[in-house]
GURO-187580 format. One line per field, with one value per residue (C-alpha): residue number from 1; residue in three letters; x, y, z. Coordinates in Angstrom, 1 decimal, always signed. Layout:
num c(NUM ...)
residu c(ala ...)
c1 c(X ...)
c2 c(Y ...)
c3 c(Z ...)
This chain:
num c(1 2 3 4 5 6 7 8 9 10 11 12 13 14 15 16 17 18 19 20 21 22 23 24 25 26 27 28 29 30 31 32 33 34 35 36 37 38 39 40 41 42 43 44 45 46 47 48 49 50 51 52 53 54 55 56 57 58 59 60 61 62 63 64 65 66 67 68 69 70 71 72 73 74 75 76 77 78)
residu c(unk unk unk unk unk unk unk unk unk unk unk unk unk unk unk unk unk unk unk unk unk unk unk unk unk unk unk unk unk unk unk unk unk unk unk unk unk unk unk unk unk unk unk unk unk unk unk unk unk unk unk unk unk unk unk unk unk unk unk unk unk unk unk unk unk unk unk unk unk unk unk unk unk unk unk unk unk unk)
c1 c(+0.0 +1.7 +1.6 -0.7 +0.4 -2.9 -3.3 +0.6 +3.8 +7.4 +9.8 +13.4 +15.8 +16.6 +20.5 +20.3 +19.2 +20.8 +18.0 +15.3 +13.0 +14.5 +12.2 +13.5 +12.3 +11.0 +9.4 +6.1 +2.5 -0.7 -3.7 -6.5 -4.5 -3.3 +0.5 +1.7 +5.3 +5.6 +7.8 +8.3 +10.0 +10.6 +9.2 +9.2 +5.8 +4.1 +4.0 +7.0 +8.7 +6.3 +6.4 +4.7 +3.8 +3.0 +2.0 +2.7 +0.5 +3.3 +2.3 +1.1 +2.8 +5.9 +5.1 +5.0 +8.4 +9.8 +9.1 +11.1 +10.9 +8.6 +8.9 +5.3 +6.4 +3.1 +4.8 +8.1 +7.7 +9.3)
c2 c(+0.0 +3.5 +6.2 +9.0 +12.8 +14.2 +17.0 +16.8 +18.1 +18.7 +21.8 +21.9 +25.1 +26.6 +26.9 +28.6 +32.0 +35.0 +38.4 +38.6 +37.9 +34.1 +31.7 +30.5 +27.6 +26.0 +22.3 +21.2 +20.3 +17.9 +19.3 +18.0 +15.9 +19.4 +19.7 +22.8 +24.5 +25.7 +28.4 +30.1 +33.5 +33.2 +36.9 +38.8 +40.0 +41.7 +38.2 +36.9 +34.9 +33.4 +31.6 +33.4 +30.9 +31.1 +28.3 +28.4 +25.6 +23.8 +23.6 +27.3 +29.5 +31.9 +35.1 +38.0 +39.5 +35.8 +34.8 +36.0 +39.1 +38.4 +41.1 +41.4 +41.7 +43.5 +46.8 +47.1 +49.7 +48.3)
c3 c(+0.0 -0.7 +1.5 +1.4 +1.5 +1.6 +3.9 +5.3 +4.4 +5.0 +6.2 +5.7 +6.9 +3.5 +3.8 +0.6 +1.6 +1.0 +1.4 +3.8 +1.1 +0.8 +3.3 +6.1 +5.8 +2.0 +1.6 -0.2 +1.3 +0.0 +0.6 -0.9 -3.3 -4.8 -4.0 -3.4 -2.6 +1.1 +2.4 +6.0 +7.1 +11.4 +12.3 +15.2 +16.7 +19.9 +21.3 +20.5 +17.3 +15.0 +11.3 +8.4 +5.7 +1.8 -0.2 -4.1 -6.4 -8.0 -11.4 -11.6 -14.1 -13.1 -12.0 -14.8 -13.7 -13.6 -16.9 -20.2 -22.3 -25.5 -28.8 -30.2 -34.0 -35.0 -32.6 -35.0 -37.3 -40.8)
């Protein structure tokens, strides 16, 4: 029988980061059966440290500023 991920996932520290922008933190979560990327910044509030989460659909497109210049070859003039 093979595991189920539904409604779980994983957190690893991201040793990659460089900026306060980078996560924290970056794994993947199931929910639904919809698998989505996972990432967490450690922050500090009134009450004391706490993880602010963002979860990114894996198969969604890249973001507008992420994806490449196009030319539109009906805007050049000759």
């Amino acid at each position: 029988m093979e595991y189920d991920n539904n409604n779980s996932g994983v957190l690893f520290k991201n040793d990659k980061k460089e900026t306060d922008k980078h996560p924290d933190y970056k794994g993947n979560v199931e929910v639904d059966h919809v698998a989505y990327w996972l990432a967490a910044w450690i922050k500090e509030g009134k009450s004391g440290k706490f993880m602010s989460l963002s979860l990114t659909p894996k198969d969604a497109k890249p973001a507008e500023s992420e994806q490449p210049a196009v030319e539109d070859d009906d805007n050049i003039p000759f």
